[in-house]
mmCIF file of the N, C-alpha and C atoms, coordinates in Angstrom:
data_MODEL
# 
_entry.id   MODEL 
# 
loop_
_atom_site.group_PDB 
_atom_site.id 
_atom_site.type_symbol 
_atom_site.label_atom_id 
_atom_site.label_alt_id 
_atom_site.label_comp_id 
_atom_site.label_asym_id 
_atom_site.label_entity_id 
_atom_site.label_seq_id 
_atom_site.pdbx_PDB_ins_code 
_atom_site.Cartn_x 
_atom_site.Cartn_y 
_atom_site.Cartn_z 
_atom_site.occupancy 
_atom_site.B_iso_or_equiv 
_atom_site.pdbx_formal_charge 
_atom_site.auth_seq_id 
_atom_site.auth_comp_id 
_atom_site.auth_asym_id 
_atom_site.auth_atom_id 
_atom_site.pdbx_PDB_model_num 
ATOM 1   N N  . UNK A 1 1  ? -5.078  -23.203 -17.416 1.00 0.00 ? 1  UNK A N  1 
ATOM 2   C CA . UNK A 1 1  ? -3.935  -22.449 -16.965 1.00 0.00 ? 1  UNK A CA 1 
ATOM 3   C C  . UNK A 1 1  ? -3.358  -23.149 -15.736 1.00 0.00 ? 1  UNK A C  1 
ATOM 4   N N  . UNK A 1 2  ? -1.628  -23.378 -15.951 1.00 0.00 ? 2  UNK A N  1 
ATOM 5   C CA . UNK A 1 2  ? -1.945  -23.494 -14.828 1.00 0.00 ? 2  UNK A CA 1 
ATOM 6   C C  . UNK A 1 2  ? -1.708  -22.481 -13.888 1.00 0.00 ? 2  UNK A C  1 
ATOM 7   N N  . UNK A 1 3  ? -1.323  -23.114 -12.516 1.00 0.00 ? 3  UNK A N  1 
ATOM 8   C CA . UNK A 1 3  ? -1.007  -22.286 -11.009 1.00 0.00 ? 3  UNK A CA 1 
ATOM 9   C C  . UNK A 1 3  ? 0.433   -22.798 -10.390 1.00 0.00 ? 3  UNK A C  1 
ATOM 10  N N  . UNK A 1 4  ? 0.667   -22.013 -9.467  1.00 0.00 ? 4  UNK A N  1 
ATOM 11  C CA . UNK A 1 4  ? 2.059   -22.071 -8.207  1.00 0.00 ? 4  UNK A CA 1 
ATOM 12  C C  . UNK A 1 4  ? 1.615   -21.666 -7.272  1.00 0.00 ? 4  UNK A C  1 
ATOM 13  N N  . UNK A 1 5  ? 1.672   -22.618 -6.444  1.00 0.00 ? 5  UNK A N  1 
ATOM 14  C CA . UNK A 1 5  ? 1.806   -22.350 -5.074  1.00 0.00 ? 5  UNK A CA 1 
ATOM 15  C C  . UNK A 1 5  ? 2.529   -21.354 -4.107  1.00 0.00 ? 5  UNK A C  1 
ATOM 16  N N  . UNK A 1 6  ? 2.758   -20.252 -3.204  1.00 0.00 ? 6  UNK A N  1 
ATOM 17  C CA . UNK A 1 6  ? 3.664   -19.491 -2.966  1.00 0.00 ? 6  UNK A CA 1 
ATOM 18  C C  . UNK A 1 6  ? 3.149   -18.993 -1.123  1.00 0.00 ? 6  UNK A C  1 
ATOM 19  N N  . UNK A 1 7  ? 4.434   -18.732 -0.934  1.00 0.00 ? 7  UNK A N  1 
ATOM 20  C CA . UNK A 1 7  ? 3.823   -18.430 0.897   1.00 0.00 ? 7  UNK A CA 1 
ATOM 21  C C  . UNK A 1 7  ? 4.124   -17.063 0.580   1.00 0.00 ? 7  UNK A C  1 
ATOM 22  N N  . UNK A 1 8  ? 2.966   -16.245 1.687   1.00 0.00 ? 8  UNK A N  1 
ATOM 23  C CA . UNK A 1 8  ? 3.690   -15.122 1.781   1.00 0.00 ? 8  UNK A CA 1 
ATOM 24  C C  . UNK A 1 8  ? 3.071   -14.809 3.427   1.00 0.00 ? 8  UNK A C  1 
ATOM 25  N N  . UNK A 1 9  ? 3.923   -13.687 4.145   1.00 0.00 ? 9  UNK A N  1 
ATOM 26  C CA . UNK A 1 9  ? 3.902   -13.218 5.102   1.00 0.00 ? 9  UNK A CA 1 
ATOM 27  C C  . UNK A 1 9  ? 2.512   -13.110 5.925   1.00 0.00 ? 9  UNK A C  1 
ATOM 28  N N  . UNK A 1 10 ? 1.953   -13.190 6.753   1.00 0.00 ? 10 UNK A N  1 
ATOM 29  C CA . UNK A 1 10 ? 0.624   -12.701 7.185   1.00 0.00 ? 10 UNK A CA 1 
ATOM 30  C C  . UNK A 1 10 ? 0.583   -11.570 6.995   1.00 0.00 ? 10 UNK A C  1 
ATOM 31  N N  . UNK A 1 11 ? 1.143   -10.665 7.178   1.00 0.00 ? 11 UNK A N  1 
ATOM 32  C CA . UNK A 1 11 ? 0.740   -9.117  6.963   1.00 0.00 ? 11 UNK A CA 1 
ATOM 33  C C  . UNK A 1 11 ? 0.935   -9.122  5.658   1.00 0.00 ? 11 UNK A C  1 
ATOM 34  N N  . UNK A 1 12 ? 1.363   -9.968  4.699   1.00 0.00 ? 12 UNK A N  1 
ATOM 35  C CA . UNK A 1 12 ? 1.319   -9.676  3.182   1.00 0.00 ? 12 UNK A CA 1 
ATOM 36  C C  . UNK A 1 12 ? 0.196   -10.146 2.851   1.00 0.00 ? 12 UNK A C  1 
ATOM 37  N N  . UNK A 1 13 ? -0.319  -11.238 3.287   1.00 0.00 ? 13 UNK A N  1 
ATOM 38  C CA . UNK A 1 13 ? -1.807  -11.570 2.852   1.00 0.00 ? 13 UNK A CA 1 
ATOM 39  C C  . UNK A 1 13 ? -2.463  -10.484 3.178   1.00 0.00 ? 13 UNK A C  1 
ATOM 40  N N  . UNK A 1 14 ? -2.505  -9.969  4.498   1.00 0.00 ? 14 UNK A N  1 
ATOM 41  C CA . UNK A 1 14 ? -3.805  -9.245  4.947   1.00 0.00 ? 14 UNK A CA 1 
ATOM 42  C C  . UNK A 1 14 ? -3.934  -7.836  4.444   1.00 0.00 ? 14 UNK A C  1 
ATOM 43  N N  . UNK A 1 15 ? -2.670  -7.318  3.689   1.00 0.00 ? 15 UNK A N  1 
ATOM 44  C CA . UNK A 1 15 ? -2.418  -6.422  2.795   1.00 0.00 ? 15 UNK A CA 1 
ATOM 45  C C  . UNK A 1 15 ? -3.271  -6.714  1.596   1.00 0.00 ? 15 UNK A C  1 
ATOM 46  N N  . UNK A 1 16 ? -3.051  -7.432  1.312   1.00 0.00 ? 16 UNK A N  1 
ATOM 47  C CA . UNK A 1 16 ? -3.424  -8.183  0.090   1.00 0.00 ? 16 UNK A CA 1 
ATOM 48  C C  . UNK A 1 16 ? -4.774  -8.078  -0.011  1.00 0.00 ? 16 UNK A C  1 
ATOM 49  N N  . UNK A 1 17 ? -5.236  -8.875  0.762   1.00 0.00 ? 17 UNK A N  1 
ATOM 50  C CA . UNK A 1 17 ? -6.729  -8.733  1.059   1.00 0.00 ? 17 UNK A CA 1 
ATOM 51  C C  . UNK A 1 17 ? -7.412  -7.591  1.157   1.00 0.00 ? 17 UNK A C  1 
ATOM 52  N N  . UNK A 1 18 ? -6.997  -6.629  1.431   1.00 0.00 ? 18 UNK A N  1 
ATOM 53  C CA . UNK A 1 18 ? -7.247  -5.060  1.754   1.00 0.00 ? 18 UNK A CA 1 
ATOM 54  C C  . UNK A 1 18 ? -7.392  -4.710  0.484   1.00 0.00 ? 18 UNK A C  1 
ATOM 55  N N  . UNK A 1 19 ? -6.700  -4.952  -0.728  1.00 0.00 ? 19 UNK A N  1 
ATOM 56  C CA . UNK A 1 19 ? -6.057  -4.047  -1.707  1.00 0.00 ? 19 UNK A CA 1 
ATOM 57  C C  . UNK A 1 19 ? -7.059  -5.328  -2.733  1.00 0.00 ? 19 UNK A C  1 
ATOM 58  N N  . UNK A 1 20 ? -7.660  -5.883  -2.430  1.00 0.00 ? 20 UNK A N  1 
ATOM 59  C CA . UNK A 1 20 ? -8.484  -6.868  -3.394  1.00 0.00 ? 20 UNK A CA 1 
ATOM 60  C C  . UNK A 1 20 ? -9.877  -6.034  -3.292  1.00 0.00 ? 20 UNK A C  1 
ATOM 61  N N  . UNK A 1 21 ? -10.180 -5.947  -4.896  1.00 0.00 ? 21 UNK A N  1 
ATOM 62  C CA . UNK A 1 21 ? -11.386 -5.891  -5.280  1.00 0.00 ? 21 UNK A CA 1 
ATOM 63  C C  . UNK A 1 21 ? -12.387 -6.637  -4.897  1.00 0.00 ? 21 UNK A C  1 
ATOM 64  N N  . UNK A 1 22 ? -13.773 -6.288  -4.855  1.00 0.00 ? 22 UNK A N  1 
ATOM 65  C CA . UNK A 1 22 ? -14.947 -7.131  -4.981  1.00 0.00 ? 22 UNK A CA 1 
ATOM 66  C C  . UNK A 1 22 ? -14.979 -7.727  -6.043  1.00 0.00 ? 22 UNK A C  1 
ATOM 67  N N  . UNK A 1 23 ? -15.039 -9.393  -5.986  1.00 0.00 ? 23 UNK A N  1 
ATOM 68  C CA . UNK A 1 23 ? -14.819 -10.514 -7.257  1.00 0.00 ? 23 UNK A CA 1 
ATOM 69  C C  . UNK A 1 23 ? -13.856 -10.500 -7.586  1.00 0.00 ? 23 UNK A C  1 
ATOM 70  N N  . UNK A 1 24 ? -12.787 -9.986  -7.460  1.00 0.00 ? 24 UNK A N  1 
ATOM 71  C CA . UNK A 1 24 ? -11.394 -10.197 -7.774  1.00 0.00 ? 24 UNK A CA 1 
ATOM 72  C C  . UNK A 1 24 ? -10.476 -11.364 -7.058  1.00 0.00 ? 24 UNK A C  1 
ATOM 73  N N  . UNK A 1 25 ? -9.615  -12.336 -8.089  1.00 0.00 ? 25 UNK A N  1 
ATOM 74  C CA . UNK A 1 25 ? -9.317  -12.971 -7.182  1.00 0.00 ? 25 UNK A CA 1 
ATOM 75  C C  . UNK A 1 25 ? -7.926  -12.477 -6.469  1.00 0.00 ? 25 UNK A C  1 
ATOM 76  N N  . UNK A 1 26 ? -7.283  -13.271 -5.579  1.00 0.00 ? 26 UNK A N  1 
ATOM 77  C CA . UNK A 1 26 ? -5.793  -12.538 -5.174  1.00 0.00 ? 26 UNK A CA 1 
ATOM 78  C C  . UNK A 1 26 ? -4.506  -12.477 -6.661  1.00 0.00 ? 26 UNK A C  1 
ATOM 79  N N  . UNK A 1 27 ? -5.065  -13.674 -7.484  1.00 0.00 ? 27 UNK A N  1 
ATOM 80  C CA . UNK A 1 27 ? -3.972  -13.430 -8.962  1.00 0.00 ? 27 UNK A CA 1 
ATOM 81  C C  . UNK A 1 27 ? -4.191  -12.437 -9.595  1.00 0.00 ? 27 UNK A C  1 
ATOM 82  N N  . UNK A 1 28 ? -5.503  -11.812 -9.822  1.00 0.00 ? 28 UNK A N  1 
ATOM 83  C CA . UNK A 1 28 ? -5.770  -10.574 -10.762 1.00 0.00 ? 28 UNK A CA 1 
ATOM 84  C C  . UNK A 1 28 ? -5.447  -9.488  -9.758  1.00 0.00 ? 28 UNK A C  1 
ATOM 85  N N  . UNK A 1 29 ? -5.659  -9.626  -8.209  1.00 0.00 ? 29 UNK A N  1 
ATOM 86  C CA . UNK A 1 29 ? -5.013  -8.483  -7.610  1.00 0.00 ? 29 UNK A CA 1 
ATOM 87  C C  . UNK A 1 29 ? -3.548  -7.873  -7.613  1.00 0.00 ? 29 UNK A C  1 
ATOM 88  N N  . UNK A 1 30 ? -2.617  -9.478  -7.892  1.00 0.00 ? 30 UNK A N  1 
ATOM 89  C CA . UNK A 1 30 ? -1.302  -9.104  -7.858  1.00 0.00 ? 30 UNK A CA 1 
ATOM 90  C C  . UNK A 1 30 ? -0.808  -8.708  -9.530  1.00 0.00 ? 30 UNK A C  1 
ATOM 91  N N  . UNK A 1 31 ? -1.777  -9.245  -10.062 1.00 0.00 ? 31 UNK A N  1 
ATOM 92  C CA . UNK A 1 31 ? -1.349  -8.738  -11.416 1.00 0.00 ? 31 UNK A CA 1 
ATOM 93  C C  . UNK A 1 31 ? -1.939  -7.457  -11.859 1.00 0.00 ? 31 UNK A C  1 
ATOM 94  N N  . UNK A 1 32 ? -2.444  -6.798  -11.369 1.00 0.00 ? 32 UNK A N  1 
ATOM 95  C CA . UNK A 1 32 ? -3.111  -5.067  -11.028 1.00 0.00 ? 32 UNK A CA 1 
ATOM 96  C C  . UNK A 1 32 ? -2.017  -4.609  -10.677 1.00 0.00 ? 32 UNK A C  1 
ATOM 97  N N  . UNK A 1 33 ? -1.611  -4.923  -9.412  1.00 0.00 ? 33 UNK A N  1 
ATOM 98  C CA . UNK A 1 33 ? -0.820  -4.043  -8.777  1.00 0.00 ? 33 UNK A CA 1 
ATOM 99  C C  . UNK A 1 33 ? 0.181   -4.119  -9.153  1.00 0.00 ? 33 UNK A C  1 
ATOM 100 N N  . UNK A 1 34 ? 0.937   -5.024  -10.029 1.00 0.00 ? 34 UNK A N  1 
ATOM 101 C CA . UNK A 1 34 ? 2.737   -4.731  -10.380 1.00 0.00 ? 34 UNK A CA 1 
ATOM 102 C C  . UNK A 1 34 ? 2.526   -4.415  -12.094 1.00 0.00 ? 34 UNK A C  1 
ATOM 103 N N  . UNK A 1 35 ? 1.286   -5.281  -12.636 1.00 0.00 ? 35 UNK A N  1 
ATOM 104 C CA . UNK A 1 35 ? 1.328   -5.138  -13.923 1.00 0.00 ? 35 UNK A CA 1 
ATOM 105 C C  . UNK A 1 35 ? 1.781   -3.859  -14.480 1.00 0.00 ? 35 UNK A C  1 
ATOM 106 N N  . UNK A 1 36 ? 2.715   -3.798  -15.353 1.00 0.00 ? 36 UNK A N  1 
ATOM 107 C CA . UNK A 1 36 ? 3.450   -2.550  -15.973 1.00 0.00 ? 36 UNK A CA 1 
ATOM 108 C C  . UNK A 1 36 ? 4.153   -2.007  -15.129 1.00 0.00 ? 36 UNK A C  1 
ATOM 109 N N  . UNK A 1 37 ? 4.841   -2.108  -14.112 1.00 0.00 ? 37 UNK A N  1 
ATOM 110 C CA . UNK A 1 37 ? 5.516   -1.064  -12.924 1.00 0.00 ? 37 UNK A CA 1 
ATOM 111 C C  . UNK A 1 37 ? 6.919   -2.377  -12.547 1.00 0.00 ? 37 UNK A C  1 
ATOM 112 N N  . UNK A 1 38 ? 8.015   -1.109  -12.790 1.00 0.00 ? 38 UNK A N  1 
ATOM 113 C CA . UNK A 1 38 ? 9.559   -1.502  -12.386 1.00 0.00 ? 38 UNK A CA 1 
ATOM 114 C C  . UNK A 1 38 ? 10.189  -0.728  -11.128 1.00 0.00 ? 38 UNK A C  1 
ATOM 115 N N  . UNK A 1 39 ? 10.257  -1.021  -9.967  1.00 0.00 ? 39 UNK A N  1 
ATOM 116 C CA . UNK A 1 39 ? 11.189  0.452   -9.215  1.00 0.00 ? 39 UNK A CA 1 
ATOM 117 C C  . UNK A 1 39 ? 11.812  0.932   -10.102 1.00 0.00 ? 39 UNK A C  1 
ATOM 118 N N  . UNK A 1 40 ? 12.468  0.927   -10.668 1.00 0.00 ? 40 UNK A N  1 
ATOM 119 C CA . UNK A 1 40 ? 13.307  1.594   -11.603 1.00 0.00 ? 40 UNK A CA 1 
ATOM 120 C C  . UNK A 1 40 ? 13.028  2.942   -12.081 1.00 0.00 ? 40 UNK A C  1 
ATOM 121 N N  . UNK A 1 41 ? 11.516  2.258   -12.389 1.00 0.00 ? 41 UNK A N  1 
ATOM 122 C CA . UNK A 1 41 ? 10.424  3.575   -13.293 1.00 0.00 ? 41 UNK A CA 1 
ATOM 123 C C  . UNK A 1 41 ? 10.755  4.940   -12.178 1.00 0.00 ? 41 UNK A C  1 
ATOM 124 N N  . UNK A 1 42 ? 10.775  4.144   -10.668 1.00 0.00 ? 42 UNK A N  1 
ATOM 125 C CA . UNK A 1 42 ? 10.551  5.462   -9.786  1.00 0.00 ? 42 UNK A CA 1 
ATOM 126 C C  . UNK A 1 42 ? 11.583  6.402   -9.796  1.00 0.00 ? 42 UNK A C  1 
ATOM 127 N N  . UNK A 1 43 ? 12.499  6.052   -10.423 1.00 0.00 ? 43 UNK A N  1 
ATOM 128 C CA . UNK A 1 43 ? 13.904  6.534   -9.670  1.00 0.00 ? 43 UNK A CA 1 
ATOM 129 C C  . UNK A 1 43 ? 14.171  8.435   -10.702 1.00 0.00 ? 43 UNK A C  1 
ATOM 130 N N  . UNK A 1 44 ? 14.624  9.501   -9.847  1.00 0.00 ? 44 UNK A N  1 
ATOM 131 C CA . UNK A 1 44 ? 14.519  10.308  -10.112 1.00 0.00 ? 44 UNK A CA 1 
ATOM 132 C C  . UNK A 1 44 ? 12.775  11.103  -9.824  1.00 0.00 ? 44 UNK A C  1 
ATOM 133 N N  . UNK A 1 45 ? 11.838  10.474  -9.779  1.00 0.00 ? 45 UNK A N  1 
ATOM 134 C CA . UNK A 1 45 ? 10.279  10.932  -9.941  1.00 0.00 ? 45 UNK A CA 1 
ATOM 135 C C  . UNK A 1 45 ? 10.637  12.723  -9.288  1.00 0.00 ? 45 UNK A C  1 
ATOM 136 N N  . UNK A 1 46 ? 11.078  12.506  -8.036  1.00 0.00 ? 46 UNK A N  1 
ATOM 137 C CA . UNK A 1 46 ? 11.035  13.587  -6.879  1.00 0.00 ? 46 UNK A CA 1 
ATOM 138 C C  . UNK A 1 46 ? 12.348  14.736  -7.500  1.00 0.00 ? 46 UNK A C  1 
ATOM 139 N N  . UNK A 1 47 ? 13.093  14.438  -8.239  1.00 0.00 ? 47 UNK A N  1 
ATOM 140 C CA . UNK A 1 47 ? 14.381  14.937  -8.323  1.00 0.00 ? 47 UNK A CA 1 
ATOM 141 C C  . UNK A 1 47 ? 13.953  16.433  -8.222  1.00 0.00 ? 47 UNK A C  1 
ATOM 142 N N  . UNK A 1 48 ? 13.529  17.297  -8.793  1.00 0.00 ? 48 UNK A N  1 
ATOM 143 C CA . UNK A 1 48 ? 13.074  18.504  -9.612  1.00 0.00 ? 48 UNK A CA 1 
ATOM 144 C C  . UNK A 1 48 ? 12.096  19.329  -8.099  1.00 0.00 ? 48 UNK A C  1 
ATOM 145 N N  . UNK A 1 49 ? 12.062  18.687  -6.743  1.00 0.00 ? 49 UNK A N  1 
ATOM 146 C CA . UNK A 1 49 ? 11.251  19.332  -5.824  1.00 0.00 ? 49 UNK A CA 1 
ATOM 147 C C  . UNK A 1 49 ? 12.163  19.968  -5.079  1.00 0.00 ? 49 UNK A C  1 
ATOM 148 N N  . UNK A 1 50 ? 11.695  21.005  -4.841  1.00 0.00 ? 50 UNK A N  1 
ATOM 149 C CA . UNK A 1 50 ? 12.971  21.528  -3.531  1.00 0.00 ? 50 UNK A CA 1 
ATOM 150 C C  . UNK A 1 50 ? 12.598  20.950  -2.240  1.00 0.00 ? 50 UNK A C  1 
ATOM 151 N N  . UNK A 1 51 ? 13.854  21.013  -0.984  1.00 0.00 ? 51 UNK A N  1 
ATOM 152 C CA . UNK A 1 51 ? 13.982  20.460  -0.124  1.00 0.00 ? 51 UNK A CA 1 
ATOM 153 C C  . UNK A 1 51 ? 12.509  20.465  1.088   1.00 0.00 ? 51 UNK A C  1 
ATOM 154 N N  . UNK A 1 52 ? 12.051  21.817  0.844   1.00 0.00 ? 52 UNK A N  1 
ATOM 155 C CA . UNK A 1 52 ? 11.314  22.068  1.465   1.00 0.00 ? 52 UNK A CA 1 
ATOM 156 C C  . UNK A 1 52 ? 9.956   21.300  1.219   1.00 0.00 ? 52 UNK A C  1 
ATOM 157 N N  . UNK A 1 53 ? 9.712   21.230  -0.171  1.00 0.00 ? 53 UNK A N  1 
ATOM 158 C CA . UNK A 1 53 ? 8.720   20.659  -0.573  1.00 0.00 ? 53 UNK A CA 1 
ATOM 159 C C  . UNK A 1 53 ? 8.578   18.780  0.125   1.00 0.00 ? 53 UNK A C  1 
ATOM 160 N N  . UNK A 1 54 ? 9.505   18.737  -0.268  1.00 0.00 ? 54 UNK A N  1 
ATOM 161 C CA . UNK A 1 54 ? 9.742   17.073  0.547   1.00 0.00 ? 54 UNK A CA 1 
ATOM 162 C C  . UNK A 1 54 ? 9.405   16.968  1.957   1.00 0.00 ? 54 UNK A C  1 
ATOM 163 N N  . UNK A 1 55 ? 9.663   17.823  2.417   1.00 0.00 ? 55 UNK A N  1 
ATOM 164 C CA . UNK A 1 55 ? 9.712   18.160  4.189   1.00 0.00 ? 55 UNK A CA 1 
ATOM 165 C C  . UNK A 1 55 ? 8.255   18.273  4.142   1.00 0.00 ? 55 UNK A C  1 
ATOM 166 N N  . UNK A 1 56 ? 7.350   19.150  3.540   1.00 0.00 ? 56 UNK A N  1 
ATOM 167 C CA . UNK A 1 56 ? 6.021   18.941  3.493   1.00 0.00 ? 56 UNK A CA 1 
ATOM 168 C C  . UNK A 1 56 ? 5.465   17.756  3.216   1.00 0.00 ? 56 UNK A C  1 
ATOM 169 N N  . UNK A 1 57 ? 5.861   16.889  1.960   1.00 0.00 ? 57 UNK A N  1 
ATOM 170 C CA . UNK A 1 57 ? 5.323   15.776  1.833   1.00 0.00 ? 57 UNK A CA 1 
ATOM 171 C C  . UNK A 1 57 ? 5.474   14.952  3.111   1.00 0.00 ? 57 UNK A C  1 
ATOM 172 N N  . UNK A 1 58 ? 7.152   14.539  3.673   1.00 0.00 ? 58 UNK A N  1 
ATOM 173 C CA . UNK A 1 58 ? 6.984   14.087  4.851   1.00 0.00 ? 58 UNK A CA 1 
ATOM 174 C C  . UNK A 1 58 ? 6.339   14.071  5.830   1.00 0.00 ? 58 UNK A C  1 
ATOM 175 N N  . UNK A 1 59 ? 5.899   15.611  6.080   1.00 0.00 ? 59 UNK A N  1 
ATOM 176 C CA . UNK A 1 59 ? 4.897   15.865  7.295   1.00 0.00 ? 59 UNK A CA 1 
ATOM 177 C C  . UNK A 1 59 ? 3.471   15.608  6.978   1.00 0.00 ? 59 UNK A C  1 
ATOM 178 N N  . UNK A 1 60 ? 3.116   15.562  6.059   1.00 0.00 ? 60 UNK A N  1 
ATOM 179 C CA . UNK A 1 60 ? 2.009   15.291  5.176   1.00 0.00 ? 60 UNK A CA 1 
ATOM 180 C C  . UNK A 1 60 ? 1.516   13.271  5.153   1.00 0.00 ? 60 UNK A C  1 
ATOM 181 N N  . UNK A 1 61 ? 2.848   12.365  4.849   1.00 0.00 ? 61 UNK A N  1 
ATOM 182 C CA . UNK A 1 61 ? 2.709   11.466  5.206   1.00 0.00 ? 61 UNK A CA 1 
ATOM 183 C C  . UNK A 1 61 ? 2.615   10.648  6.603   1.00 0.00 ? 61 UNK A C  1 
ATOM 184 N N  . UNK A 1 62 ? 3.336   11.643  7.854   1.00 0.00 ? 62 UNK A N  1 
ATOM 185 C CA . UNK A 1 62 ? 3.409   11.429  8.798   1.00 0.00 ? 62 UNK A CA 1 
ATOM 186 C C  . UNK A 1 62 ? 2.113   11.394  9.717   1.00 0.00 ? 62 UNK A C  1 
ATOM 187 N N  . UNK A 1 63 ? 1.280   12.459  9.261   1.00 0.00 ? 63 UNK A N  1 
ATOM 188 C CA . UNK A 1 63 ? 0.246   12.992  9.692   1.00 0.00 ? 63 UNK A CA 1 
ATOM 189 C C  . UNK A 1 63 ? -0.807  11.589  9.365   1.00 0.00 ? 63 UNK A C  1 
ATOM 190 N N  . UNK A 1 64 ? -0.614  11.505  7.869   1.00 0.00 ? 64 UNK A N  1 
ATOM 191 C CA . UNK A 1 64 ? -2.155  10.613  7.507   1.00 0.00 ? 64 UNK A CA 1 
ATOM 192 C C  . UNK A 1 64 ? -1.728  9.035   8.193   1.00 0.00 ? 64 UNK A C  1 
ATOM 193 N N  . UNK A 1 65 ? -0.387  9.169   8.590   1.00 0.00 ? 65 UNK A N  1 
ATOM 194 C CA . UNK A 1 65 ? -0.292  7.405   9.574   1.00 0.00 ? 65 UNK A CA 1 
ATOM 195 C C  . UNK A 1 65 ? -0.735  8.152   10.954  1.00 0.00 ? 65 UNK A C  1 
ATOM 196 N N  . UNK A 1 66 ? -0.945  8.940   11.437  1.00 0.00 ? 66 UNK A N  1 
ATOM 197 C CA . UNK A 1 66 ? -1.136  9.386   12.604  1.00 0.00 ? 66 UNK A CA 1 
ATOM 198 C C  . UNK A 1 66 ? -2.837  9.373   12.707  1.00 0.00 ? 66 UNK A C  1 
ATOM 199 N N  . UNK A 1 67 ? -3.255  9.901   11.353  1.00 0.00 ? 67 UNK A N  1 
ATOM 200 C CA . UNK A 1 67 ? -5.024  9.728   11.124  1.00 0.00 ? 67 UNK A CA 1 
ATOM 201 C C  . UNK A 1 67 ? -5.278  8.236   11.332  1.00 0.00 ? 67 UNK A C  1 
ATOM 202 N N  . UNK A 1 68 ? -4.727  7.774   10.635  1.00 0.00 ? 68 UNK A N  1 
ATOM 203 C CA . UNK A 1 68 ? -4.643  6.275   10.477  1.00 0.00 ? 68 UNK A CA 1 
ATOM 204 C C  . UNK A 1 68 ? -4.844  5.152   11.485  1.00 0.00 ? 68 UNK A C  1 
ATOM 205 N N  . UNK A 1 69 ? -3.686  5.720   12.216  1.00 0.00 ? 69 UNK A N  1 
ATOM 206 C CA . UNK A 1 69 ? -3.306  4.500   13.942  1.00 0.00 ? 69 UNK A CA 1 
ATOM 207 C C  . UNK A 1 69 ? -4.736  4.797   14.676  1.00 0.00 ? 69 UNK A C  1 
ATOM 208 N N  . UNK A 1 70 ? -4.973  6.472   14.616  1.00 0.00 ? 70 UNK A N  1 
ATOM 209 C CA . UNK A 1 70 ? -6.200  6.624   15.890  1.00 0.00 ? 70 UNK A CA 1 
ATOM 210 C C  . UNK A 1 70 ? -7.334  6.654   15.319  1.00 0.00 ? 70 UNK A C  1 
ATOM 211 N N  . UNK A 1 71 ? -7.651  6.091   14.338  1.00 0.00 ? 71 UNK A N  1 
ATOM 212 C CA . UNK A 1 71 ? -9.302  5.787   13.321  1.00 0.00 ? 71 UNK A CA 1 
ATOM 213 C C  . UNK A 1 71 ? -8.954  4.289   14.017  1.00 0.00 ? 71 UNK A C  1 
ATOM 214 N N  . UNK A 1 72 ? -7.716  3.592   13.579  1.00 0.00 ? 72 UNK A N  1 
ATOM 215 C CA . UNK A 1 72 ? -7.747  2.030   13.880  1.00 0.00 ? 72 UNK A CA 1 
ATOM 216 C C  . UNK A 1 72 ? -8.229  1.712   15.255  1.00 0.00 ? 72 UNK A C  1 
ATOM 217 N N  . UNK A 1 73 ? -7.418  2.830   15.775  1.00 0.00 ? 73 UNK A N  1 
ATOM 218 C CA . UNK A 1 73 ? -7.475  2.563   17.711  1.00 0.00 ? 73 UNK A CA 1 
ATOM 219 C C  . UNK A 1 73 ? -8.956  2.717   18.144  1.00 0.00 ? 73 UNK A C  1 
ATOM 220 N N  . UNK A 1 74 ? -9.983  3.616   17.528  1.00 0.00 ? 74 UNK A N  1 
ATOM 221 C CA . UNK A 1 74 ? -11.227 4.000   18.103  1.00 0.00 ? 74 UNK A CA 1 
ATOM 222 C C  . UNK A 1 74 ? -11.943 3.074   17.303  1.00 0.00 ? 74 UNK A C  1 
ATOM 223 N N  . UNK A 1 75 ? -11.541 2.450   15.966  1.00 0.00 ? 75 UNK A N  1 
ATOM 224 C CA . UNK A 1 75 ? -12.415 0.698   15.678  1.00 0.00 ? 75 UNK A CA 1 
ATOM 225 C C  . UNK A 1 75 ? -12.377 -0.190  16.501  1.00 0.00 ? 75 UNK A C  1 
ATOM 226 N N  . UNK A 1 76 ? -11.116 -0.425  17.337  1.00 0.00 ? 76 UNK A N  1 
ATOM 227 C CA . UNK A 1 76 ? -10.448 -1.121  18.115  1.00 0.00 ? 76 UNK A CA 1 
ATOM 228 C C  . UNK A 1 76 ? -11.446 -1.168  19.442  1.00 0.00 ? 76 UNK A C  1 
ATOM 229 N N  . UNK A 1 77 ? -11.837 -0.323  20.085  1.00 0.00 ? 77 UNK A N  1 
ATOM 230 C CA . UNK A 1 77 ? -12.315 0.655   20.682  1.00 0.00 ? 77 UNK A CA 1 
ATOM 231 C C  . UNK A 1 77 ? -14.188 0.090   21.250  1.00 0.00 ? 77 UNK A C  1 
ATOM 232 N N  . UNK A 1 78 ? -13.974 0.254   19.638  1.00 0.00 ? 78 UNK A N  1 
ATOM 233 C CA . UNK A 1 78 ? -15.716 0.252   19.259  1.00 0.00 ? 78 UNK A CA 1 
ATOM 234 C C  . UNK A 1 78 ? -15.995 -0.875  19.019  1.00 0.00 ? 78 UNK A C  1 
ATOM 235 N N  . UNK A 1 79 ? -14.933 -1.915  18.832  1.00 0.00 ? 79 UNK A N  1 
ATOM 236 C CA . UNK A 1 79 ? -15.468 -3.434  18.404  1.00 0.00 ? 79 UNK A CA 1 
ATOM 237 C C  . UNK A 1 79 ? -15.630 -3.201  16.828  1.00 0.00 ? 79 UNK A C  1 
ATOM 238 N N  . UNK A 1 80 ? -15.145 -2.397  16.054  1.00 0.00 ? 80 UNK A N  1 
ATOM 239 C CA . UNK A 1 80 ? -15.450 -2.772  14.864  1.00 0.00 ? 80 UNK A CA 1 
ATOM 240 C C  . UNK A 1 80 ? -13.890 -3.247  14.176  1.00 0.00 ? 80 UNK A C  1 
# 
């Protein structure tokens, strides 16, 4: 088979790396993650929620980056 060479961002690698399996290489990771999936597919998904409901999800997503930053900050912290 062959291969291509390709740059991508540091925070796209280190994404990347995150989102890689054990024994997986980074080609079977990127071909996991898009294999079968178009934005396109997304469009409408949410249509059918009321306003309010969204406002929850928002606060809901807001929250788990907020879990998120201060788990990182107290690794940070801890040396891990």
């Amino acid at each position: 088979m062959t291969s291509k060479t390709i740059s991508v961002s540091e925070d796209v690698y280190n994404l990347l790396k995150k989102m890689k399996l054990k024994g997986e290489s980074f080609s079977s990771t990127i071909r996991r993650l898009v294999k079968g999936r178009r934005i396109s597919d997304c469009g409408g998904l949410w249509s059918d929620l009321s306003d309010e409901a969204i406002e929850e999800i928002k606060l809901g997503v807001l929250e788990a980056k907020r879990l998120a930053a201060n788990s990182l900050e107290v690794d940070e912290i801890e040396g891990r």
